[in-house]
C-alpha positions in Angstrom: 19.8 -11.5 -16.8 20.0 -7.8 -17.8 16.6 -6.5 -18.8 16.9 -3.6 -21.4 15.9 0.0 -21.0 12.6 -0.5 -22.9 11.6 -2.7 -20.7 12.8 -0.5 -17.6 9.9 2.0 -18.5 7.3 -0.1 -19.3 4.4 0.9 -17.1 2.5 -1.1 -14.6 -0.8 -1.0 -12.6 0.1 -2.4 -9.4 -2.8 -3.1 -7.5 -2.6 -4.0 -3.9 -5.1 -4.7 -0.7 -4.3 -5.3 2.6 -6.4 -7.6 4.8 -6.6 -6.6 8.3 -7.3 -9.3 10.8 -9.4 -11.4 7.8 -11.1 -8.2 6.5 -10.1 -7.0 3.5 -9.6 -3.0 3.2 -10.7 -1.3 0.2 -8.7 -2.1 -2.7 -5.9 0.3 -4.4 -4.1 1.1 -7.8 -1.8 2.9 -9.3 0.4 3.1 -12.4 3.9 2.9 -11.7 7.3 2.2 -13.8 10.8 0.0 -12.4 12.6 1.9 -9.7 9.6 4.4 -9.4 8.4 4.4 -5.4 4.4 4.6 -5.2 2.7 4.9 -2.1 -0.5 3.5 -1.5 -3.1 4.7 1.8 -5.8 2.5 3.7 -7.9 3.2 5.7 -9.7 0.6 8.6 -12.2 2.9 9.6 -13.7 -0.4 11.7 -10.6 0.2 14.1 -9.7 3.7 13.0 -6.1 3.5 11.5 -4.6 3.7 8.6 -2.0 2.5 7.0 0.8 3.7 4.6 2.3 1.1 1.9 5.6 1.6 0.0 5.9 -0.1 -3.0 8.6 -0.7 -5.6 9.0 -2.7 -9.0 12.5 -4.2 -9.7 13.2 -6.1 -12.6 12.6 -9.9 -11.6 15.8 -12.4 -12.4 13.7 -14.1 -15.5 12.4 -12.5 -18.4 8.6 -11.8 -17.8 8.8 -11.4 -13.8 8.7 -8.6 -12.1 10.1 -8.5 -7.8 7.3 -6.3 -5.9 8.7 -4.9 -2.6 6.4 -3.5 0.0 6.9 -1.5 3.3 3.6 -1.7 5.5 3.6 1.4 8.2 0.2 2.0 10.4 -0.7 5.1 12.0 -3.3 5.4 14.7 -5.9 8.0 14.0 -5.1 10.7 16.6 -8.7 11.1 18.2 -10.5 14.4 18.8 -12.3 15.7 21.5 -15.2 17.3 22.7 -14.7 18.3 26.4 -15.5 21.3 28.6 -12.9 23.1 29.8 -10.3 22.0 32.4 -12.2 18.6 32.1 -9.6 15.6 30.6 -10.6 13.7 28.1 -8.5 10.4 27.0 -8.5 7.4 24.0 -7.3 4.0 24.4 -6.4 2.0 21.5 -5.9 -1.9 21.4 -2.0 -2.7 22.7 -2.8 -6.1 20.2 -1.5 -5.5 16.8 -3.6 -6.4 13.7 -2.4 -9.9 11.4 -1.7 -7.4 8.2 -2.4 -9.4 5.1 -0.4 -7.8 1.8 -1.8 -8.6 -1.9 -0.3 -7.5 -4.8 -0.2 -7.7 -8.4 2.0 -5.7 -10.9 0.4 -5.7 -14.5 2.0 -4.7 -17.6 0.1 -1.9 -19.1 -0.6 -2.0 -22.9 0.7 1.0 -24.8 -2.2 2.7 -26.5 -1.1 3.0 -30.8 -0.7 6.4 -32.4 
């Protein structure tokens, strides 16, 4: 099915959360249109990461459903240091990766009347 133009630009708030090892990071949101790419940042300040998701609405195959497509990307915190001089200083960071939980939820936004 071919959704129509109209349709194309109705805008969304796509609100997302990603759960990191059972804990849920702070909750995000944005308002977004079909074929527009948001990103979205978190921040585990528990394990000092963050993380970057890419999001993008595409027309669903039915009328009334929308396909949500997420790319999750972390990034260690790059640590500073406080060390006298000559002295080394060093950080190590887990080698285990996190079990990334991705929530999402595109919602059509009501246009506001004239």
């Amino acid at each position: 099915m071919t959704q129509n133009k109209e349709s194309s630009q109705t805008q969304y708030q796509l609100d997302a959360n990603l759960i990191i090892n059972d804990l849920p990071l702070e909750p995000q949101s944005i308002t977004t249109t079909m074929d527009q790419r948001a990103t979205l940042y978190f921040e585990d300040s528990q394990h000092n990461q963050f993380f970057k998701v890419f999001c993008i609405l595409k027309p669903g195959e039915q009328e009334g459903t929308v396909e949500i497509f997420t790319s999750v990307h972390t990034e260690v915190t790059a640590p500073s240091f406080l060390t006298y001089e000559g002295q080394e200083a060093s950080a190590t960071f887990p080698p285990k990766q996190p079990v990334i939980e991705v929530k999402v939820r595109a919602t059509p936004v009501k246009p506001t009347p004239p």
